[in-house]
C-alpha positions as CSV (number, residue, x, y, z in Angstrom):
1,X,-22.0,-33.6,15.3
2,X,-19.8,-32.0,17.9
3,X,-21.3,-28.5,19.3
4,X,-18.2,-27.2,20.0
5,X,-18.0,-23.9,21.2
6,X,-15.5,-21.0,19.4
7,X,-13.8,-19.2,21.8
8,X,-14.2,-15.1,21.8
9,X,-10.7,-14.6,21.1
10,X,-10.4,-17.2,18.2
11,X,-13.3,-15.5,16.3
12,X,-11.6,-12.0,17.2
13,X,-8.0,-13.0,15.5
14,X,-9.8,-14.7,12.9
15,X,-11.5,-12.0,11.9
16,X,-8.1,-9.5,12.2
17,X,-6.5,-11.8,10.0
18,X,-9.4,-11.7,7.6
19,X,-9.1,-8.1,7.6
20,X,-5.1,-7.4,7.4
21,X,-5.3,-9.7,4.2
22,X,-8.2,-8.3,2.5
23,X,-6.0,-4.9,2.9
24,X,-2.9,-6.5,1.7
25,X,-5.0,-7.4,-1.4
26,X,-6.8,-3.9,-2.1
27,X,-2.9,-2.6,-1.6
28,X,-1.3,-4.8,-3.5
29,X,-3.3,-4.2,-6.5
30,X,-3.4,-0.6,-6.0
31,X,0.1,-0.5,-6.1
32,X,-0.1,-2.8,-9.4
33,X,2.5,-5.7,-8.0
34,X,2.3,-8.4,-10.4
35,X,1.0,-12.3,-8.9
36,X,3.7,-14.4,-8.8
37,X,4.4,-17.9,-7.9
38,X,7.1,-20.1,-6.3
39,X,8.7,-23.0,-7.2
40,X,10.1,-26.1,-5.1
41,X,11.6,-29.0,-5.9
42,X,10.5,-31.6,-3.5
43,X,11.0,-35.6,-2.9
44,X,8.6,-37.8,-2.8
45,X,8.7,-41.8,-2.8
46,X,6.6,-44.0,-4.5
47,X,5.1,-47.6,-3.5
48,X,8.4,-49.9,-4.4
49,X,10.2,-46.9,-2.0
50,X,12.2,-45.2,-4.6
51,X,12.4,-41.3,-4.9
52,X,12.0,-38.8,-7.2
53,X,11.9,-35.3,-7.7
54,X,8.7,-33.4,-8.1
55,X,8.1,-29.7,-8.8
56,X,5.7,-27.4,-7.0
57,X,4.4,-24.3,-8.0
58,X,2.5,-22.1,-5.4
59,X,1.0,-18.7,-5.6
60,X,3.4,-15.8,-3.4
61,X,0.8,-14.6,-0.5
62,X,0.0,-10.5,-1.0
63,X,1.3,-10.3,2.3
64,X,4.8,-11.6,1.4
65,X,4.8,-9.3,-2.2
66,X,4.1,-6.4,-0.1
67,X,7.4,-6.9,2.1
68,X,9.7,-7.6,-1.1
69,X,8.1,-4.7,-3.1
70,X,9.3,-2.7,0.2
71,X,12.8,-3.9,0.3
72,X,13.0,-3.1,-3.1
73,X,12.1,0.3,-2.0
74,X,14.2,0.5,0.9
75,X,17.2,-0.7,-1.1
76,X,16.6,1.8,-3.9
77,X,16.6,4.6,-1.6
78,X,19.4,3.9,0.5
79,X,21.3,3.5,-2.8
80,X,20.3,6.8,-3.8
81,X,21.3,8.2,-0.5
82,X,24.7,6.6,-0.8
83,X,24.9,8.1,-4.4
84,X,24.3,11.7,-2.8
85,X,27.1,11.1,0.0
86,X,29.1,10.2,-2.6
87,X,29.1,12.9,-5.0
88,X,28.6,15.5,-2.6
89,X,32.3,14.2,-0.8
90,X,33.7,14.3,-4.5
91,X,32.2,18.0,-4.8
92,X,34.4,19.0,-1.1
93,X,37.2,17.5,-2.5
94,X,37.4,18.8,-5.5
95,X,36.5,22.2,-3.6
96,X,39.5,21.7,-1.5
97,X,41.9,20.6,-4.2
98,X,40.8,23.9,-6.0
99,X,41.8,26.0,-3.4
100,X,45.1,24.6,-2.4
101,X,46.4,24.8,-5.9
102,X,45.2,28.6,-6.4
């Protein structure tokens, strides 16, 4: 056996990291976020050398949920915001028209 010492620092970021995903957890299931999973297709050769296609599944960190479930939010509000603009220009211009044909 190998008494290899674990540096201060190491046990420090492990121990952030440990933390910032326990929190990403408790969030993302206070939130309600469904689990999801991820699928690749990857190639992989057998003995004689020949290839062929295997699928992987493999379960979406809370981490990377959290940052999609916020783009979602972001895109949502700035499409809102747009909608505003929008009708409020139609509302000016409709105010003008009204006033030049009065």
């Amino acid at each position: 056996m190998s008494d290899k010492k674990i540096s201060p620092r190491k046990t420090r970021n492990t121990a952030a990291n440990e933390a910032r995903h326990a929190a990403n957890v408790a969030l993302v299931a206070a939130l309600g976020i469904p689990a999801a999973t991820s699928e690749h297709l990857k190639l992989r050769r057998d003995g004689k050398g020949n290839t062929y296609q295997v699928t992987t599944t493999k379960r979406v960190r809370e981490s990377k949920l959290l940052r999609k479930a916020e783009r979602g939010r972001q895109r949502t509000a700035e499409l809102i915001i747009r909608e505003v603009k929008a009708r409020s220009e139609d509302a000016a211009i409709e105010a003008e028209l009204a006033e030049t044909v009065r």
